[in-house]
ROSE-4610 file (N, C-alpha, C; in Angstrom, 1 decimal, always signed):
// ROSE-4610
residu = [X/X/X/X/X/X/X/X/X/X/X/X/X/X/X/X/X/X/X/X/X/X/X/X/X/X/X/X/X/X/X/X/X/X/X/X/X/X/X/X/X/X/X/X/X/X/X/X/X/X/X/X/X/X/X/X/X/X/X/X/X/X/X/X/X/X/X/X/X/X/X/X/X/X/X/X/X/X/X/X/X/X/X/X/X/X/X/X/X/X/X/X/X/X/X/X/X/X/X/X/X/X/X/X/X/X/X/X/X/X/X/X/X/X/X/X/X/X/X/X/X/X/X/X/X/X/X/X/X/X/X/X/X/X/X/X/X/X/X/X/X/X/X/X/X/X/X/X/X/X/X/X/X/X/X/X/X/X/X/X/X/X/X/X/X/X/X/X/X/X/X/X/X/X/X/X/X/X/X/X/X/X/X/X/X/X/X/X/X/X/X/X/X/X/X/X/X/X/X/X/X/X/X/X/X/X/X/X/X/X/X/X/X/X/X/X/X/X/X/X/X/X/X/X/X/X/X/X/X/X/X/X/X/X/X/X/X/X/X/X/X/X/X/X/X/X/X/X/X/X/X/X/X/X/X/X/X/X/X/X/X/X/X/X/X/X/X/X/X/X/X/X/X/X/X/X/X/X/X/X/X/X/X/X/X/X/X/X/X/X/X/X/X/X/X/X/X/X/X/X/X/X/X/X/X/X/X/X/X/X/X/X/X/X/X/X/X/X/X/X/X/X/X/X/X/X/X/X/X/X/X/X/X/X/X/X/X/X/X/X/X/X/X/X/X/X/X/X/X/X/X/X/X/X/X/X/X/X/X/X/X/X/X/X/X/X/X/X/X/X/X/X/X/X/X/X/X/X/X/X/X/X/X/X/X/X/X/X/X/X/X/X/X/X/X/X/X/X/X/X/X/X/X/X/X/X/X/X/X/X/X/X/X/X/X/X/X/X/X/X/X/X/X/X/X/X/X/X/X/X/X/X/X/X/X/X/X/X/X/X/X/X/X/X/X/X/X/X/X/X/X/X/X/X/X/X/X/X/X/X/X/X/X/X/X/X/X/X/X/X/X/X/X/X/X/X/X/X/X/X/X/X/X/X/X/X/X/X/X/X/X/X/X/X/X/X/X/X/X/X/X/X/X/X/X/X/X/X/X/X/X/X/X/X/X/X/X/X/X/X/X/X/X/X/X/X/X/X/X/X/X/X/X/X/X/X/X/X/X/X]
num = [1/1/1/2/2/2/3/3/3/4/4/4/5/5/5/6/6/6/7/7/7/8/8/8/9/9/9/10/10/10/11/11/11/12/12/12/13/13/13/14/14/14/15/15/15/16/16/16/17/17/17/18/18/18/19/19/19/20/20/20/21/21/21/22/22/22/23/23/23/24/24/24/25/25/25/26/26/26/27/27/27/28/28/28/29/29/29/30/30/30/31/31/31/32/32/32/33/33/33/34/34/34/35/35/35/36/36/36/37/37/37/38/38/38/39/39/39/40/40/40/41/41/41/42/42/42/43/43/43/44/44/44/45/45/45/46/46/46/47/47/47/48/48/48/49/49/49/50/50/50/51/51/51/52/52/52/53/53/53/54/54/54/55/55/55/56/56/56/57/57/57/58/58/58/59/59/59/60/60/60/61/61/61/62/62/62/63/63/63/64/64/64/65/65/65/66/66/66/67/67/67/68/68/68/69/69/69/70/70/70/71/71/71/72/72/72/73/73/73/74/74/74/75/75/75/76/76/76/77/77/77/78/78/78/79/79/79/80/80/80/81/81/81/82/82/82/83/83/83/84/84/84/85/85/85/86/86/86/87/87/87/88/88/88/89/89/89/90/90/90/91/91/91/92/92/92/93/93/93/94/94/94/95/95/95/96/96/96/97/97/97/98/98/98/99/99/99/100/100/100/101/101/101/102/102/102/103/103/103/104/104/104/105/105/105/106/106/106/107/107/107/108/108/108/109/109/109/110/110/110/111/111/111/112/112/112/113/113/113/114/114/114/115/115/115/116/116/116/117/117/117/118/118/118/119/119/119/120/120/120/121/121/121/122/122/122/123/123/123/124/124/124/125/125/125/126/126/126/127/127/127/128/128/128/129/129/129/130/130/130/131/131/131/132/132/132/133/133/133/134/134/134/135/135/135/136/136/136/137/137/137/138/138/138/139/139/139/140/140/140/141/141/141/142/142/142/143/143/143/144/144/144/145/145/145/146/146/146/147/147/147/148/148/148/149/149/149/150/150/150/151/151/151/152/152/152/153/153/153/154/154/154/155/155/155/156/156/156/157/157/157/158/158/158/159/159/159/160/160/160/161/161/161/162/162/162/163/163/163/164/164/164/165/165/165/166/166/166/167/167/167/168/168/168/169/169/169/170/170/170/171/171/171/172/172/172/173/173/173/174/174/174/175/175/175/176/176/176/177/177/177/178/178/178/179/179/179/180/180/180]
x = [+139.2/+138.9/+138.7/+139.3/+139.6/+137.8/+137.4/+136.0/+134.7/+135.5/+134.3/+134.3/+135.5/+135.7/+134.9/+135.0/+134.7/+133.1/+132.1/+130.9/+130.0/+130.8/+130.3/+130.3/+131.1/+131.0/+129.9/+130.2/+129.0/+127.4/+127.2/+125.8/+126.0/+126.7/+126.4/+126.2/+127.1/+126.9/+125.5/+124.8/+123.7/+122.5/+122.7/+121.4/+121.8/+122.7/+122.8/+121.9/+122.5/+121.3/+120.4/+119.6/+118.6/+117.8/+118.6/+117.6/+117.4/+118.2/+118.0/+116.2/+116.0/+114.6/+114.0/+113.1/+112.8/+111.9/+112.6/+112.1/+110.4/+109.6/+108.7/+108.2/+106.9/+106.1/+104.9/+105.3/+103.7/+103.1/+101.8/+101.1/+102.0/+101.6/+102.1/+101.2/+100.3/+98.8/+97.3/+96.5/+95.3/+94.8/+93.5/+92.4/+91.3/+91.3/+90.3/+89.0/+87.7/+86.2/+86.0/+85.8/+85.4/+84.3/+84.0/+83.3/+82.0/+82.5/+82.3/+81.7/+82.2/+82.3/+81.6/+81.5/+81.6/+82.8/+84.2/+85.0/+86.0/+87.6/+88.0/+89.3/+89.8/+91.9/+92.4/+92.9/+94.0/+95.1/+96.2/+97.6/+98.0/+97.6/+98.3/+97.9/+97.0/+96.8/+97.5/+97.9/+98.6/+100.3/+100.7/+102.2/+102.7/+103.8/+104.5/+104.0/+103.7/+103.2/+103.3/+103.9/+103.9/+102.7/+102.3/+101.2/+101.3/+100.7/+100.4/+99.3/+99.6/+98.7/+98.3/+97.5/+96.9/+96.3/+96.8/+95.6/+95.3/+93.6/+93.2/+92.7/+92.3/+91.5/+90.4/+90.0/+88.5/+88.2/+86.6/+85.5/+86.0/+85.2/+85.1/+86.6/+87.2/+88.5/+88.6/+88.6/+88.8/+90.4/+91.2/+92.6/+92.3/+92.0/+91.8/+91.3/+90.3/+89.2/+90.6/+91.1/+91.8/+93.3/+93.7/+94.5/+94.1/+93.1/+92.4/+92.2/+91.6/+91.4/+93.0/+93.7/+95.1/+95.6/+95.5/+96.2/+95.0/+94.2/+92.7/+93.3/+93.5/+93.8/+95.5/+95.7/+97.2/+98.0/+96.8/+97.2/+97.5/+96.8/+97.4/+98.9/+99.5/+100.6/+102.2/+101.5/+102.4/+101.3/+101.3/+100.7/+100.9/+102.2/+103.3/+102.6/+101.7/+101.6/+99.8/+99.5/+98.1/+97.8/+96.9/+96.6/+95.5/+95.7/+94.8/+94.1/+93.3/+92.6/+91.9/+91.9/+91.2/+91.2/+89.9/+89.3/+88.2/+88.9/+88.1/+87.1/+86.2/+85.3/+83.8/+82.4/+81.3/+81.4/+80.9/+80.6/+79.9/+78.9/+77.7/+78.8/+79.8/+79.9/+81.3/+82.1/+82.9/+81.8/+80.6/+80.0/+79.7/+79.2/+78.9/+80.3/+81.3/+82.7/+82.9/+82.6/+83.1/+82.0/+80.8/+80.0/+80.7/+81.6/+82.2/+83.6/+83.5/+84.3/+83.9/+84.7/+84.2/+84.2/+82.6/+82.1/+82.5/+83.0/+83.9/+85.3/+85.4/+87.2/+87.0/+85.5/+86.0/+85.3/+84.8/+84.7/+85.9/+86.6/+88.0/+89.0/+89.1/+89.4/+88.8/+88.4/+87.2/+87.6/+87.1/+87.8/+87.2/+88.4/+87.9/+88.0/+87.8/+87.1/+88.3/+88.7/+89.6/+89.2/+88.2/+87.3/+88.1/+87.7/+88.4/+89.9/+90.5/+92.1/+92.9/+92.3/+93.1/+94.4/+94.0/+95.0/+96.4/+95.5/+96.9/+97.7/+96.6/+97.7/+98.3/+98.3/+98.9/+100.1/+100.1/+101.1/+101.9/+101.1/+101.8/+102.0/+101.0/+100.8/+100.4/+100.9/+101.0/+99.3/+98.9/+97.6/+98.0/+96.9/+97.2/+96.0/+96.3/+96.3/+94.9/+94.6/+93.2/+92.7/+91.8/+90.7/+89.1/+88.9/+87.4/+86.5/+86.9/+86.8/+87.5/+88.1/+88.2/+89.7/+90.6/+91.6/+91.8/+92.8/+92.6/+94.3/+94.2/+95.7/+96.1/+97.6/+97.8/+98.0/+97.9/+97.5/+99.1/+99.3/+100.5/+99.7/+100.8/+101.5/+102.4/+102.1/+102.9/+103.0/+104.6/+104.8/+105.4/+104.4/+104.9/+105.7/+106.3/+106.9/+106.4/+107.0/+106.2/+105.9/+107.2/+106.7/+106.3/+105.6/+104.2/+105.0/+106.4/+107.1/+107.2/+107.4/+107.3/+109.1/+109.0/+109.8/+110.2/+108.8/+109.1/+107.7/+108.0/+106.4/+107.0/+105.8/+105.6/+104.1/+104.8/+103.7/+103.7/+102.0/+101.9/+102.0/+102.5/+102.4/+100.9/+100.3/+98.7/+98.2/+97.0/+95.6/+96.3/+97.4/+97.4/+98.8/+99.3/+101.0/+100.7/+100.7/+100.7/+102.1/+102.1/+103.1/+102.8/+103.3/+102.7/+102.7/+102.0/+102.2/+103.4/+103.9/+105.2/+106.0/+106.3/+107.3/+107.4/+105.7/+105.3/+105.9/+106.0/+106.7/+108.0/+108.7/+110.2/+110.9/+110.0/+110.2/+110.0/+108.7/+108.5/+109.8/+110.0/+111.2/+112.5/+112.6/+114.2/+113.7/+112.8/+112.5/+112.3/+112.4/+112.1/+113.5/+114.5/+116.1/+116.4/+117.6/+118.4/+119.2/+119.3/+120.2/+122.0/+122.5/+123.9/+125.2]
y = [+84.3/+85.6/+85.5/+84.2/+84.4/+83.9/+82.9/+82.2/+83.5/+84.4/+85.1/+86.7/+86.4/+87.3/+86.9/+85.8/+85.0/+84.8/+84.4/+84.3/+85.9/+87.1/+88.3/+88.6/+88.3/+88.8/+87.7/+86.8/+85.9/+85.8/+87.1/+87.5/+88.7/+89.7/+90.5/+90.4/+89.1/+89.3/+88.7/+87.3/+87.2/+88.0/+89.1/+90.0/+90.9/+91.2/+92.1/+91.5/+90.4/+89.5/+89.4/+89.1/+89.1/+90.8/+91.5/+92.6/+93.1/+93.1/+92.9/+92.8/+94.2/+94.0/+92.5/+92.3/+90.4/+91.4/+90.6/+90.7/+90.6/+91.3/+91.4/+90.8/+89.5/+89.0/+90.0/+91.3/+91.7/+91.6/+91.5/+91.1/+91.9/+91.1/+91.8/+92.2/+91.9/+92.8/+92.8/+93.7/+93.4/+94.7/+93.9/+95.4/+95.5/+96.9/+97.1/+98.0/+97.5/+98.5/+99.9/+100.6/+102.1/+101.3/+102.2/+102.1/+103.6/+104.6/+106.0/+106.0/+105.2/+105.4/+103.9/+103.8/+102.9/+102.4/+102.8/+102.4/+101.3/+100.7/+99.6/+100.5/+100.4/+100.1/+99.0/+98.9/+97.8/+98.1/+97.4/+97.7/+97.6/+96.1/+96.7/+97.7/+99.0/+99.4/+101.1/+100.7/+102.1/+102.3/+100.8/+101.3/+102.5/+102.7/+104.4/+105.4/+105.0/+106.0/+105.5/+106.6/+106.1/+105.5/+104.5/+104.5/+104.8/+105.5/+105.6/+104.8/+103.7/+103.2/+103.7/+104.2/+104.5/+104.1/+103.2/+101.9/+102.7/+102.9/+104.1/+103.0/+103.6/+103.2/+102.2/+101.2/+101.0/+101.6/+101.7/+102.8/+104.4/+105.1/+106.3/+107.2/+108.0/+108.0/+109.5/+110.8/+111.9/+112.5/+111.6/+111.5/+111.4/+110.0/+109.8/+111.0/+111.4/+112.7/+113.6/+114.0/+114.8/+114.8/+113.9/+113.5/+113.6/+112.3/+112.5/+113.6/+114.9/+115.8/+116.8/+116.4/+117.0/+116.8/+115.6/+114.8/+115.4/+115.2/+115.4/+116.9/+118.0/+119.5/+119.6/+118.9/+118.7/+117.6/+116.5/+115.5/+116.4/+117.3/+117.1/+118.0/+118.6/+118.8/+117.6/+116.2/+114.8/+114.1/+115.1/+114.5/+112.9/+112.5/+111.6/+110.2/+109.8/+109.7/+109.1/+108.2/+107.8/+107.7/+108.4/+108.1/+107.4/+106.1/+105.0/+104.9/+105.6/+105.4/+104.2/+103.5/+102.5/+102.2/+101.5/+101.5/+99.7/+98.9/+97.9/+97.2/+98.8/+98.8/+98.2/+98.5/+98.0/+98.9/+98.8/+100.3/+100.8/+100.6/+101.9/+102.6/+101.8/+102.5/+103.4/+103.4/+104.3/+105.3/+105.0/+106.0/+107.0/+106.5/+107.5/+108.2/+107.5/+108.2/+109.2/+108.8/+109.7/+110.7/+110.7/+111.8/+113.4/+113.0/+114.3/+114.5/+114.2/+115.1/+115.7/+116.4/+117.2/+116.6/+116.5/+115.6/+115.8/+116.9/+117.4/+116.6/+116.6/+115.4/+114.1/+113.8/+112.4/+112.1/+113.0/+112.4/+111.8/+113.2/+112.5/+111.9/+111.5/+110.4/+109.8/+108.4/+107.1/+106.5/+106.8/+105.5/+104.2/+103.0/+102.0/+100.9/+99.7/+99.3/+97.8/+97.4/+96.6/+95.5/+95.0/+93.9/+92.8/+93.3/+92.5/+92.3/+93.8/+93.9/+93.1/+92.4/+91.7/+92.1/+93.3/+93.5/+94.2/+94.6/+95.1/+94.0/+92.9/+91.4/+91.2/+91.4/+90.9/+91.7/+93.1/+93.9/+93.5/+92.9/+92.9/+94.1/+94.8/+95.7/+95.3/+95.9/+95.1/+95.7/+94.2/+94.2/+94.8/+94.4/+94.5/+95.7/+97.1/+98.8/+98.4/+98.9/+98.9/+100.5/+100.7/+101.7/+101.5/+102.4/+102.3/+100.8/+100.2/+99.0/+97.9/+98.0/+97.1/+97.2/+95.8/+96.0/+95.4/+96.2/+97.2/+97.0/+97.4/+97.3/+98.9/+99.3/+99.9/+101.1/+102.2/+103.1/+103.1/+103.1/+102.6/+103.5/+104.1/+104.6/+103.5/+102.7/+102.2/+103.2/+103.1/+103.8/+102.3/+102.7/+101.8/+102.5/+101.8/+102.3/+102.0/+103.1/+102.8/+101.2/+100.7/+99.0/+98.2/+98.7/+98.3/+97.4/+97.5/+97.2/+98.2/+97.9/+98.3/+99.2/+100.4/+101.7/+102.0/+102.4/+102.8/+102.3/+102.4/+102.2/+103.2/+103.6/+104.4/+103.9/+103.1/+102.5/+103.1/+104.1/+105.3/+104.2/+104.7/+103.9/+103.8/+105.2/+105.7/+106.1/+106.6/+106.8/+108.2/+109.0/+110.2/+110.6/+109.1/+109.3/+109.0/+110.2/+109.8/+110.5/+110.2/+110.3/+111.7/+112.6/+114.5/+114.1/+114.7/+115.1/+115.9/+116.4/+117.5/+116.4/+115.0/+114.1/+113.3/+113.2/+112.3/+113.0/+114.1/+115.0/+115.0/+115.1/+114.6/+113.5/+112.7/+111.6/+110.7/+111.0/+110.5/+112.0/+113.1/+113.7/+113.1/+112.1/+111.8/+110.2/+109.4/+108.0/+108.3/+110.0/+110.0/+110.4/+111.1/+111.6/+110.1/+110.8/+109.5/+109.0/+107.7/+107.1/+107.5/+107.5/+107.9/+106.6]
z = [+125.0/+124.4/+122.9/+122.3/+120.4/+120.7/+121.3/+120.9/+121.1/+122.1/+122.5/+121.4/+120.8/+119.8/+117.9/+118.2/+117.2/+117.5/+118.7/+118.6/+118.4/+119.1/+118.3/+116.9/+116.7/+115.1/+114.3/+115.0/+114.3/+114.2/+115.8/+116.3/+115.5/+115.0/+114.6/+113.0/+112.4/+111.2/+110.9/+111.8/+111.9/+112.2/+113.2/+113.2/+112.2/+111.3/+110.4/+109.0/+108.9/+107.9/+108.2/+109.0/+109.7/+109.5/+109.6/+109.8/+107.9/+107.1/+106.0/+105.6/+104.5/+103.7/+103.4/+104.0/+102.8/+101.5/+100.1/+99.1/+99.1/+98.5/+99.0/+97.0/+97.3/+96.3/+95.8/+95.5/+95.5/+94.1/+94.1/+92.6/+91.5/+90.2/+88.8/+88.6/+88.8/+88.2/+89.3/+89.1/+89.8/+89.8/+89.8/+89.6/+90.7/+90.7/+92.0/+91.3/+91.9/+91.4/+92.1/+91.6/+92.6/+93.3/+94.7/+95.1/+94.7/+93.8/+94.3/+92.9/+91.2/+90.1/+89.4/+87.9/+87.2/+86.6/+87.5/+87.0/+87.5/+86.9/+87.4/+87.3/+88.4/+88.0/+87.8/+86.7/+86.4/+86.3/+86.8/+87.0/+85.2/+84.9/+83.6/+82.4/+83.3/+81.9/+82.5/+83.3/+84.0/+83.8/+82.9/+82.5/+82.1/+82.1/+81.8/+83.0/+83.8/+85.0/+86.5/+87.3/+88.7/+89.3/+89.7/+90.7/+92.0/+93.1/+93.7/+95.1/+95.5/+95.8/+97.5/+97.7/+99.1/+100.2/+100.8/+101.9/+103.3/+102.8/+103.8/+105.1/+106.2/+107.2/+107.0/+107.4/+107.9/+108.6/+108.3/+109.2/+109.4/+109.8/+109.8/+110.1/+109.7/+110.1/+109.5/+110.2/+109.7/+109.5/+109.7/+109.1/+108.0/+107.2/+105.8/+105.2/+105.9/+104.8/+104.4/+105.8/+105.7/+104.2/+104.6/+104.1/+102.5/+102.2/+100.6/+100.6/+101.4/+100.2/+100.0/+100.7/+100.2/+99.5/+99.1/+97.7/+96.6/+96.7/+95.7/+95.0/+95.6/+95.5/+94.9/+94.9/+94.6/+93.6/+93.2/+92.6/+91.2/+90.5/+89.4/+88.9/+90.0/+89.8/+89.8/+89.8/+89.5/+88.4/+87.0/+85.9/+85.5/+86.1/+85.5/+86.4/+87.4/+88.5/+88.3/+89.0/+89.1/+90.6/+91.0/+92.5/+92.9/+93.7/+93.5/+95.3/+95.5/+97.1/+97.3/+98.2/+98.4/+100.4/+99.9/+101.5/+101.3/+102.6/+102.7/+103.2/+103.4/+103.4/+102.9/+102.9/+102.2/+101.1/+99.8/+98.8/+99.7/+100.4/+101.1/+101.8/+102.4/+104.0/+102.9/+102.2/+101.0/+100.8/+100.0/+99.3/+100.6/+101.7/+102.6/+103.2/+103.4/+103.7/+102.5/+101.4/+100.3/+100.2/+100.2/+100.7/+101.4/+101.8/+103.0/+102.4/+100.7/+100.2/+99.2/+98.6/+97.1/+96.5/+95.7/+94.4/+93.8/+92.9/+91.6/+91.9/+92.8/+93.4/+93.1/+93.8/+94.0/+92.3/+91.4/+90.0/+89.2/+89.8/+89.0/+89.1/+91.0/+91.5/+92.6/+91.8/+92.5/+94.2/+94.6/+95.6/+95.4/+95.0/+94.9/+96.6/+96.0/+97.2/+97.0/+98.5/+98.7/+99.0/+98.8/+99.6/+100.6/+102.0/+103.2/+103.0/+102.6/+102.7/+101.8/+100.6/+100.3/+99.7/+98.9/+98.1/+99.1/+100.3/+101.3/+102.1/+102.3/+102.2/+101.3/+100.1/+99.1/+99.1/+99.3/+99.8/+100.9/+102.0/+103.1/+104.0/+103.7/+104.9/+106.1/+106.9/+108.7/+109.0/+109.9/+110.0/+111.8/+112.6/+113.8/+114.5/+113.7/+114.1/+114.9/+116.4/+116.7/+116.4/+116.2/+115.6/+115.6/+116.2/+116.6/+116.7/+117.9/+118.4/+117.7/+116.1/+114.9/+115.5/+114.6/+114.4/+112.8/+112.4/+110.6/+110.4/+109.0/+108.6/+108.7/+109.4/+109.1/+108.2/+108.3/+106.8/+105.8/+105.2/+104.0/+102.6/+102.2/+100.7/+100.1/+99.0/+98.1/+96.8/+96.1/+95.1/+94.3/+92.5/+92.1/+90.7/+89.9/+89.2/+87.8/+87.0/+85.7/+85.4/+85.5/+84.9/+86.2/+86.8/+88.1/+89.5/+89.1/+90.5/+91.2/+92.9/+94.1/+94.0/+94.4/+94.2/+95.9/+96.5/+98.0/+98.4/+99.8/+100.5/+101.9/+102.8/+104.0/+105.0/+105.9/+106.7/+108.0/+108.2/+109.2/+110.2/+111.4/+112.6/+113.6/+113.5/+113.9/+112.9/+112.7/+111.8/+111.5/+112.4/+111.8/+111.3/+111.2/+110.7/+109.1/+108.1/+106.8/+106.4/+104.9/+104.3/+103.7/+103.8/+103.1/+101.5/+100.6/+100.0/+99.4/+100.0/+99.6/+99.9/+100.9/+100.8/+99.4/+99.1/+97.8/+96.6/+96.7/+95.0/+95.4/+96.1/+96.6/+95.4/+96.3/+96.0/+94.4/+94.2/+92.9/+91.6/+92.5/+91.6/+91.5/+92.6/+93.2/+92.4/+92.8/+91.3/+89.7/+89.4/+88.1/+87.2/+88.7/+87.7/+87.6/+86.5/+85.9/+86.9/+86.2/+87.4/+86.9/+87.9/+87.6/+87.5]
C-alpha cells in the first residue's frame, strides 16, 4: 500500500510538472512589410505601447474580414495599444483580401505580410488547422507588453474562435493597473 501510495504522488507530481507552461523563446525584435502600405513594423520602435499581434488565416477566410473590421472600428479606443494584422500570404493575394475592407481602415492600419509563417513559428503558434484544402497555423492574438515581452496569447481552436474585442480592452485594462 506505502509503494502504491508513494508511486501516485510521484505520477501526479510528474504530470503536474509536466503540464506546466514551457517558457516560450519568442523574438526580441522583428519587423514585418505591409502588404496594403509603404510601410514596416518594427518591434523596437513600438516601446511604451502594448502590441497587439494578430496571426490571421491563410487564403480567403471571411472570419478574418469579419473580425479585422471589428477591431479596425474600435482600435482607437486602446490609444495605449498598436494593432499589428498579419497574414502569410502573397502581397497580391493580402491586397486582394484587403480589397473587401474599408480603404480609409486599412490606411491607417496596414496589413503586413508574414512570409511562409515565420514569424508565427517564431511565436510558436500551433501549425496543423486544415482550411480550404491547406493546412495553416492556427488563428492566435499575441499581447505584447510595452517592453516587447509576451503578456498573454489566445489560440482560436477554428477559423471562427477569435478573441472579441471587448475580451481585448479587459484585458489590456487588467495588464495596465498596478501591480499590487
Amino acid at each position: 500500500m506505502k509503494s502504491f501510495r508513494f508511486l501516485a504522488t510521484l505520477w501526479l507530481l510528474t504530470t503536474s510538472v509536466c503540464a506546466l507552461p514551457q517558457a516560450r523563446a519568442n523574438p526580441d525584435d522583428f519587423s514585418l512589410k505591409s502588404a496594403t502600405s509603404d510601410t514596416t513594423f518594427e518591434l523596437c520602435e513600438a516601446q511604451g505601447k502594448f502590441v497587439v499581434l494578430h496571426f490571421l488565416l491563410k487564403t480567403e477566410c471571411p472570419f478574418c474580414l469579419a473580425f479585422t473590421r471589428k477591431y479596425f472600428t474600435q482600435a482607437s479606443t486602446l490609444p495605449n495599444v498598436l494593432q499589428v494584422f498579419m497574414k502569410p500570404d502573397s502581397v497580391q493575394e493580402i491586397k486582394s483580401w484587403a480589397d473587401k475592407l474599408p480603404p480609409e481602415e486599412v490606411a491607417k492600419n496596414p496589413i503586413y505580410r508574414d512570409p511562409d509563417a515565420q514569424l508565427a513559428e517564431a511565436f510558436q503558434i500551433p501549425n496543423g488547422y486544415r482550411f480550404h484544402g491547406q493546412v495553416v497555423h492556427y488563428p492566435a492574438l499575441v499581447i505584447l507588453g510595452t517592453d516587447g515581452k509576451e503578456l498573454f496569447r489566445y489560440v482560436g481552436k477554428n477559423n471562427g474562435d477569435r478573441y472579441s474585442f471587448d475580451k481585448l480592452k479587459l484585458k489590456i485594462e487588467e495588464l495596465s493597473a498596478p501591480k499590487k
